[in-house]
Structure formats: C-alpha cells, structure tokens
N, C-alpha and C positions, 0 to 999 in steps of 0.2 A: 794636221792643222796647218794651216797656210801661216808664212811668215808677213806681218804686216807691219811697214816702217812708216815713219812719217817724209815727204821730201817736204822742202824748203816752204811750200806754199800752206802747210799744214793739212793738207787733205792726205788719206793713208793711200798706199802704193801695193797695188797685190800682185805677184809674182807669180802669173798662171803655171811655168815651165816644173815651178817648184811642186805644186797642188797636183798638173798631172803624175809628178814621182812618187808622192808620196800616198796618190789615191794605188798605183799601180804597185808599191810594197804592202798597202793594205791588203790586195788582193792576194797577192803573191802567201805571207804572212796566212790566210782562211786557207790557201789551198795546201799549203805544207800539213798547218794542224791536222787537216782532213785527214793525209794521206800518216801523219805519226797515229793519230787516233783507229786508223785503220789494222795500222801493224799492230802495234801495241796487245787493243782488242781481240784480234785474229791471229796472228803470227803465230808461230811457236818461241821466238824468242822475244817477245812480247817484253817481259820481265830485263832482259838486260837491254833491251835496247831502249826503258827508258830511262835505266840507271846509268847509261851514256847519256843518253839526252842534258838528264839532271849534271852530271858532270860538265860537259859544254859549258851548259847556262851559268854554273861555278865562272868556270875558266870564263868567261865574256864579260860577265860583272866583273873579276878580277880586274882585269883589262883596262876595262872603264872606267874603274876609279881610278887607276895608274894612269892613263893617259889624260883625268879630270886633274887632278892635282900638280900635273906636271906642266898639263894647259891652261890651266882656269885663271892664273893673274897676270897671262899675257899681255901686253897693251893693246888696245883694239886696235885693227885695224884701220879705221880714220881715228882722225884729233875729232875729241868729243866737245872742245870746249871749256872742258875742266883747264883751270889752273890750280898749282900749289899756292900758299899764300906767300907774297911777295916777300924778299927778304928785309928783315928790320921791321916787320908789319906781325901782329900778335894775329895768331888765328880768331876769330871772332866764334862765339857760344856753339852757331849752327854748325861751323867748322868742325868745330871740337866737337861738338853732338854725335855726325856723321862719323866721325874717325873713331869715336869709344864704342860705336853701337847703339847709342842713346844713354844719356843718365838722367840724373834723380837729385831732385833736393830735400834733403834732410838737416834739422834740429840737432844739433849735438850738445848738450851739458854734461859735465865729467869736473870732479874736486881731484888734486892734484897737489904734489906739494910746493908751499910756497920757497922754492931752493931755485938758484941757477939752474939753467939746463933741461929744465922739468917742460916746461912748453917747446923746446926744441924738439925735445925727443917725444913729444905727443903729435906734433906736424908731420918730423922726421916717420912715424910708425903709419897718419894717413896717407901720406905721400908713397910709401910701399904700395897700397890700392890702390891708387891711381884716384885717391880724393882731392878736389881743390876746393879750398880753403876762400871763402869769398868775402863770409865778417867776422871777425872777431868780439867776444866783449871778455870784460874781466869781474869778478865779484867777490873782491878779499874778504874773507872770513878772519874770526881771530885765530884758528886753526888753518891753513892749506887756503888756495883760493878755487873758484867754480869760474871755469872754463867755460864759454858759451860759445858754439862756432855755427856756422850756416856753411852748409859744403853743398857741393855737385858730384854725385860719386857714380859708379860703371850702373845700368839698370840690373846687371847680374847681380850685384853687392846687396846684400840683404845686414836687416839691423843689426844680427846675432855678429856678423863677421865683423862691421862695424863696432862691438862692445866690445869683443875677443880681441879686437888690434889695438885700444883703448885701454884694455886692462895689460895686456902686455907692456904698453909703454908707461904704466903707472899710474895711471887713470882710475878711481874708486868711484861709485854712485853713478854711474853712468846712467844717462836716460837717453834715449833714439827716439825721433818722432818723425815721419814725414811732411814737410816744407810743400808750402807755394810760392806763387811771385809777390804774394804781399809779403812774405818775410822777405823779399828784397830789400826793402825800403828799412833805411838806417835809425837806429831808436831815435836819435834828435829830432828826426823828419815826424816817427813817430807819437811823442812824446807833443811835438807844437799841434800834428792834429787831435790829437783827442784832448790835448786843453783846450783847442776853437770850439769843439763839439758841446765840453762839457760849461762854457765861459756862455755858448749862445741857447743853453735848456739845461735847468737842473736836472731835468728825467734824465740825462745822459751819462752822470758818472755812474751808475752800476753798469753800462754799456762800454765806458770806457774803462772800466777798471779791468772787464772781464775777457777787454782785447789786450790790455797792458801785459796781462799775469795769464792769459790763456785758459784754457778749461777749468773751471772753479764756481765756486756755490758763492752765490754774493746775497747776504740777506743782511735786512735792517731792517731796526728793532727801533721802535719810537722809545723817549725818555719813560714815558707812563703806555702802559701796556693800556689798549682801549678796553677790553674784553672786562678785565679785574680790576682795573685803577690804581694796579701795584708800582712802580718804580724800578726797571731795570737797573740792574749792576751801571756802575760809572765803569766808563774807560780811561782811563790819562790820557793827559791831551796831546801830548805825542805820541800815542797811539801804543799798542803793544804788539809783540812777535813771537810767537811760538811754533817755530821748527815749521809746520804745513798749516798753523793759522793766522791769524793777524787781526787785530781788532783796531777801528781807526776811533777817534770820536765825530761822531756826525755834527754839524753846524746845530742844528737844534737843540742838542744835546743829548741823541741817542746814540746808537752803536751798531758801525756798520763792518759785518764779521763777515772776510772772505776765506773758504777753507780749499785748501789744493790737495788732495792727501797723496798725489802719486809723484810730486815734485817740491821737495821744500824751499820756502821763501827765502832770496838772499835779504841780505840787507839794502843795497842798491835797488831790487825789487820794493821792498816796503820803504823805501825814500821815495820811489818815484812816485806810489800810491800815496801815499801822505800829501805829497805836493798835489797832487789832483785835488783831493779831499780839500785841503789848507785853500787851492783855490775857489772852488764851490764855494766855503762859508765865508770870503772875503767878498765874494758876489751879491750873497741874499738868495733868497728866491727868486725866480726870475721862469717865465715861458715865452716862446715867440706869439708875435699878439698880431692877429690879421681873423678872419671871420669869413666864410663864405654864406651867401645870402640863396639860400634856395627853394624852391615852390613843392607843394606837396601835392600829390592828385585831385584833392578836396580845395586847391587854389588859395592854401593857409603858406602862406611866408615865412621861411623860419632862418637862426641862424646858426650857424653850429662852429665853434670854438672853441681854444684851449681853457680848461679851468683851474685855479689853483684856490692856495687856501683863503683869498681875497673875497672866494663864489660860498664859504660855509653856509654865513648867515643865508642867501638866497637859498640853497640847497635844502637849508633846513624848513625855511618855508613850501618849498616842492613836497617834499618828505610827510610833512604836515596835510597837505595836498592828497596822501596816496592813499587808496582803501588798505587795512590791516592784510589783506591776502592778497593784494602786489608788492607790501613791505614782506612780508614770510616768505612771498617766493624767492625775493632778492637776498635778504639775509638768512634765512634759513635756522631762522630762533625769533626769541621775543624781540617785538617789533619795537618797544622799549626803548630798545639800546642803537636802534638803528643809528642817533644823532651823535653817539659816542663814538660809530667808526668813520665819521665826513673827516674830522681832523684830518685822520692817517690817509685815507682814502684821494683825497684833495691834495695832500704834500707833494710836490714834483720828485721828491726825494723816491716815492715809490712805484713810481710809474707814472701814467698821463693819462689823463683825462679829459675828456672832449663833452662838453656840454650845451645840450641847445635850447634854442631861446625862441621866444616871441616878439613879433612885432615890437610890441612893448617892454622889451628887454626882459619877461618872467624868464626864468628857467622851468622847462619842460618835462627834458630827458636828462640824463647823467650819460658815459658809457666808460668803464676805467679799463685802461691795459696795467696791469700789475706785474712788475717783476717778483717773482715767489721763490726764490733761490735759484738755482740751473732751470727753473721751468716760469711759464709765464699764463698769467690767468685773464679771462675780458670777464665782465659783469655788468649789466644793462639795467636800468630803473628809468620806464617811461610813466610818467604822469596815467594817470584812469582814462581822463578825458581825450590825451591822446595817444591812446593806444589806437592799433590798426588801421596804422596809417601810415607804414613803412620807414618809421623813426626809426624802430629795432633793427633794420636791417639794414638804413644806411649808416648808422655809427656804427656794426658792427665791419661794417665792409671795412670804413677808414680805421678800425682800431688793428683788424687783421694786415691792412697794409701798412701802418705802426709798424706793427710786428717783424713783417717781413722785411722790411727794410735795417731792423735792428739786426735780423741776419738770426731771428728766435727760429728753434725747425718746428714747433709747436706750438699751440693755444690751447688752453681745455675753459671749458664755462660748469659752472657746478649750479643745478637747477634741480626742478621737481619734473616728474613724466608729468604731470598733468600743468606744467608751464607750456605749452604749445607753440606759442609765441614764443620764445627761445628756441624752442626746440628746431621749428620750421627758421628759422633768421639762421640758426648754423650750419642746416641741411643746402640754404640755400647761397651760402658759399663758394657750392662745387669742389669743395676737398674731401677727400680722404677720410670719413669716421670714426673712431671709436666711440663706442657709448659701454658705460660701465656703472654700477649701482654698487655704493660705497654708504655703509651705513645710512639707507632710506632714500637717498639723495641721489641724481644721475646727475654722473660724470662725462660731458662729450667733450672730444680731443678730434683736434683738425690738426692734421698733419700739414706742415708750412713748403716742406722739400720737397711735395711728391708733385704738385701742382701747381703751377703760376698765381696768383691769386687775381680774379678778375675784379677788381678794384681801381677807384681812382686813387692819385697820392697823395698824402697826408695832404688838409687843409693848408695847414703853416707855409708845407714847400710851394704848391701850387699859388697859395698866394703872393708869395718873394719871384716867381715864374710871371705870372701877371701883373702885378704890380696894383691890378683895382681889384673889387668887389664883382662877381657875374653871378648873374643866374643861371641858375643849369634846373631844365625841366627835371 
C-alpha cells in the first residue's frame, strides 16, 4: 500500500519509488511461498523445515514488538504542530479528553455520613480513578446526607467500579447513571427554566416535574373521580413524602402522585416540586392563546386552538351533536357519561387539548394529548358532519408533534378495528406500529424515537414565530 501525506496545498502526495518497493516485495514474498510450499510438500524433510520456518516467524514477531515499543513514542520526525498547554493555562475538556482516551459523564448519588472528613474521603477515593468532579449538590437528611455529584470519568471505567470505590470510601445507596450535556446546566439554571415553562402552560408541570426528579410515573387524580362520582383521598396541603412517593395537592384540589421506585425522594427534591406545584396554583389556569386559520379541500375554513375548561359548555354541545356510534367509538362505554369526562379531559392539568372550530366559532373536532403516568395517550372526536375531511388527521399530526417535542418516545390511541378513520390517521403518520387487542378494544402505539415525525409545530409556537394568523392550504 502506498504511503500518502498531505503537502501544504492539501492535495495528497504519492511516492512512486515507495510503490515500486513494495510491489517488488510482493513479488519476492509469492515466489518464496512457492518454492517453501514446494519443499515442504515434496522434500523429504518437509516436516522440519517447517517447524524452522514456524520458529523464524516466532523469533520475527518477537523482534517486532521489541523494536515497536522501544520506537513507538519517539517524537516524530517533523514538528507536527502540537503544542502542550501553555503554562498557568488549564487544559481545556478536548485536551483532557485526548490525554484520558476519551471519558464519560455520569450521575453519582451516594448517603454518607454526616461527620467531618466524610466528603473528603469520597473525592479523595474518585480522584484515585482519575474521576473529575464538575458539580456537586448536598441533600441533608435527618440521618447522614445524599451526596449528588456530576463527574467525567476514563471511558474504561464502568458503573460497578464506580460503586466499589464509593462503598469503599463510605458511601451507602449508591445509584450510577450515565449523564449528558443537559446535566451540565446548574439546578438554579434549571429550576428558573421549568418554572418559565410551567408559569407560560399549565399542561407543562407534569413535564416539568418529570425533568426536575428524572425517570418517574407522574399521575393526577381529579378531586371527584368522573367515572364513579366518588371523592378521592385529600392530600395536605404541603404535600406528603414517602421514601420513593410523594403526593402534592393539586390547585383544584386533586392529587398529583409522582412515584420513583429505583431512587428515593430527598427532601430538597420534594421542596423544589412543591414550589413548582405552589406556582401553577398561584397562576390559575392558564394556555397560550393564538389560533391558526386553515382551508380544508371542500374550501370550509376552520380554526384549530388550544382548549381548556372555558370550551366545556361548547364541547358539550358538539357531543350533543355526535351520533351514539361516534360517541362509543370515542369512549368506549355508555355514551351517557360521555359529558362527565369534558371536565378532566379539558383541564390543562392533564394534558392539551386542541380544538377546532367554524367560521362561526362552533367547535367541531376535539383532539386530547393526555399524560397517563410514564406513557402518553391522543384521542379524536370529530363531529358526523365533518368527518372525511382530513380533521382526524391534521390534529393528530399537531398532537404527535406535542408529543415529540415534550421529548414522550410514544403515543398509543385505544379505538375499535371497525373505527377506520383512526385507524388510517395513525397509519398515516409514518411511524413505527404496534397494534394490540386488549379486552375487545385495539390498541396502536407509534413509536416517537425511531422516526422523525413529519409534522408541522405546535399551533401556539408557530404562532409566537409569526406573530399573525396564515392560511396554509
């Protein structure tokens, strides 16, 4: 193989003198094998002379590593360019990157006792692996405190070796997780964005609870169950904590229970959910208000917006509107009770809902994103009259890209096979399917992570982006 450099002008440089050598040891190289494969084969001492051979090739490798390790960290022959870093000047990340071999950022939580010395000697045992230490936090317990650290450690270093140097230095509960660059960013930093988030959309605190506190089941519960009419348990108004649960009171005066079961809650952690919580119900209710105005292929005008619980009464008149086997495909029981789940259904508290309208301001369609603990559900109810006419599938598009943007890796819609209309609106998504049949009922789940979601962005953003109202065929 020909050596090829680059000279100064960036075009590569090929070194003919080189090429004829090495074609000319190629050669050389066929016509030896020939003539060992000849003896070998034929000879009478066939047999020893290729257990000489095989010794050679010993002794040559031998050689070659001795003379690679004895040459290999010579300084090259020209100056490459490299410099060390200046003195008085800190290596910078890539520096440091390049000289460890590459590292890793990882989670560390570890309870320790609350004594002198005790965080010394848990730095003092990373600092043995060659781990740096980039944030700290602290989480006093009335027992010992929980240690929270954000490190850079060897890419060799795995979790186990990490808890092993941990428990050595005194370190109990230890949890490992592996880190990105958004655990860069310092809890103060993160703490003011997810209160802008949650101050400018109620839909937003189960999204920011569930970034605050990490992997966790976040569900609410209205004051009165719609289904029974019964009365949930109260929660105290400063909320309750138990070890991997936590119950807050919700502004309305229901109960919003987040459970972590593989990391338990400190108290700093349920402080800083509380204050979320405490700000949402200082707020009200509240969604961002803008409207896109768009044409349907039949040249019908419509509008499609955020809804909350302001939209019941109108919904309820929709509802009223709908033949009894577009209300069963939607709820999936007696049509009845349909007007008992608008309440829940309409709260921002539960998720978001996009509702579209007529010229004359009726509501039409519904479309709800629902937070359902760790998973998330959409649900459609368009009007009789205007069905098949591409409603179902433009709120669902906006609802999926909701989703994705809340950073959900799933959707599922729970429908009848013989709803087709649902059926064909999730088909035509372009994602990923599961379909699954759960007591009588079909279950499709659009996987969010495997595919881009071809969609436009929420109404709300696109209209804070433009500032007016546009049509879009």
């Amino acid at each position: 193989m020909s050596d090829v450099r680059r000279a100064k002008h960036g075009r590569p440089v090929h070194h003919w003198r080189r090429d004829l050598i090495e074609l000319a040891a190629l050669f050389t190289a066929v016509a030896v094998a020939d003539v060992t494969a000849n003896l070998v084969g034929h000879g009478p001492d066939g047999p020893a002379l290729l257990g000489l051979s095989a010794a050679a090739l010993v002794m040559t490798a031998g050689f070659h590593t001795w003379w690679t390790r004895r040459h290999g960290h010579a300084p090259p022959a020209s100056d490459t360019g490299a410099r060390p870093p200046a003195e008085g000047r800190r290596a910078g990340p890539s520096e440091r990157d390049a000289a460890a071999g590459g590292t890793a950022l990882w989670r560390l939580r570890t309870t320790v006792q609350d004594e002198p010395g005790t965080l010394a000697a848990l730095c003092t045992a990373l600092a043995g692996l060659r781990i740096d230490i980039l944030s700290l936090q602290t989480h006093p317990l009335a027992q010992g405190t929980v240690d929270e650290f954000l490190v850079r450690a060897p890419d060799g270093l795995d979790a186990n070796a990490i808890t092993r140097a941990v428990r050595l230095a005194g370190g109990t509960e230890t949890w490992v997780e592996r880190a990105d660059a958004h655990d860069l960013v310092d809890a103060p930093t993160r703490m003011l964005g997810l209160a802008t988030r949650t101050a400018l959309d109620a839909a937003e605190l189960p999204l920011a609870l569930r970034q605050l506190l990490g992997r966790c089941t976040i569900r609410s519960l209205p004051a009165v169950s719609p289904r029974s009419g019964h009365r949930h348990q109260d929660t105290p108004v400063e909320g309750a904590l138990e070890d991997t649960v936590m119950r807050l009171r919700a502004p309305e005066g229901g109960v919003i229970t987040v459970e972590r079961p593989y990391l338990p809650f400190t108290p700093t952690e349920f402080a800083r959910a509380r204050a979320l919580v405490e700000l949402d119900a200082r707020l009200g209710p509240r969604i961002p208000r803008g409207q896109d105005v768009l044409t349907l292929p039949k040249g019908n005008a419509i509008t499609v917006r955020r809804a909350d619980a302001s939209d019941v009464e109108a919904a309820k008149e929709m509802q009223a509107r709908c033949s009894r086997r577009t209300l069963s495909m939607r709820y999936h029981g007696p049509v009845g009770d349909a007007d008992r789940y608008l309440n829940h259904l309409l709260s921002p508290r539960f998720g978001r809902t996009l509702a579209v309208g007529t010229a004359s301001g009726r509501i039409v369609a519904l479309g709800h994103l629902l937070w359902d603990g760790d998973e998330t559900e959409v649900a459609l109810l368009v009007e009789d009259e205007w069905q098949r006419r591409g409603i179902g599938s433009e709120l669902l598009g906006r609802l999926v890209a909701m989703a994705v943007e809340a950073g959900c890796e799933s959707v599922y819609a729970v429908t009848q096979a013989s709803n087709t209309g649902m059926v064909a609106a999730m088909r035509g998504l372009g994602l990923p399917l599961d379909y699954q049949i759960e007591e009588g009922t079909l279950v499709i789940t659009a996987r969010l992570d495997a595919t881009a979601v071809a969609s436009r962005p929420p109404y709300d953003r696109a209209y804070e982006q433009q500032g007016v109202q546009g049509d879009r065929d």
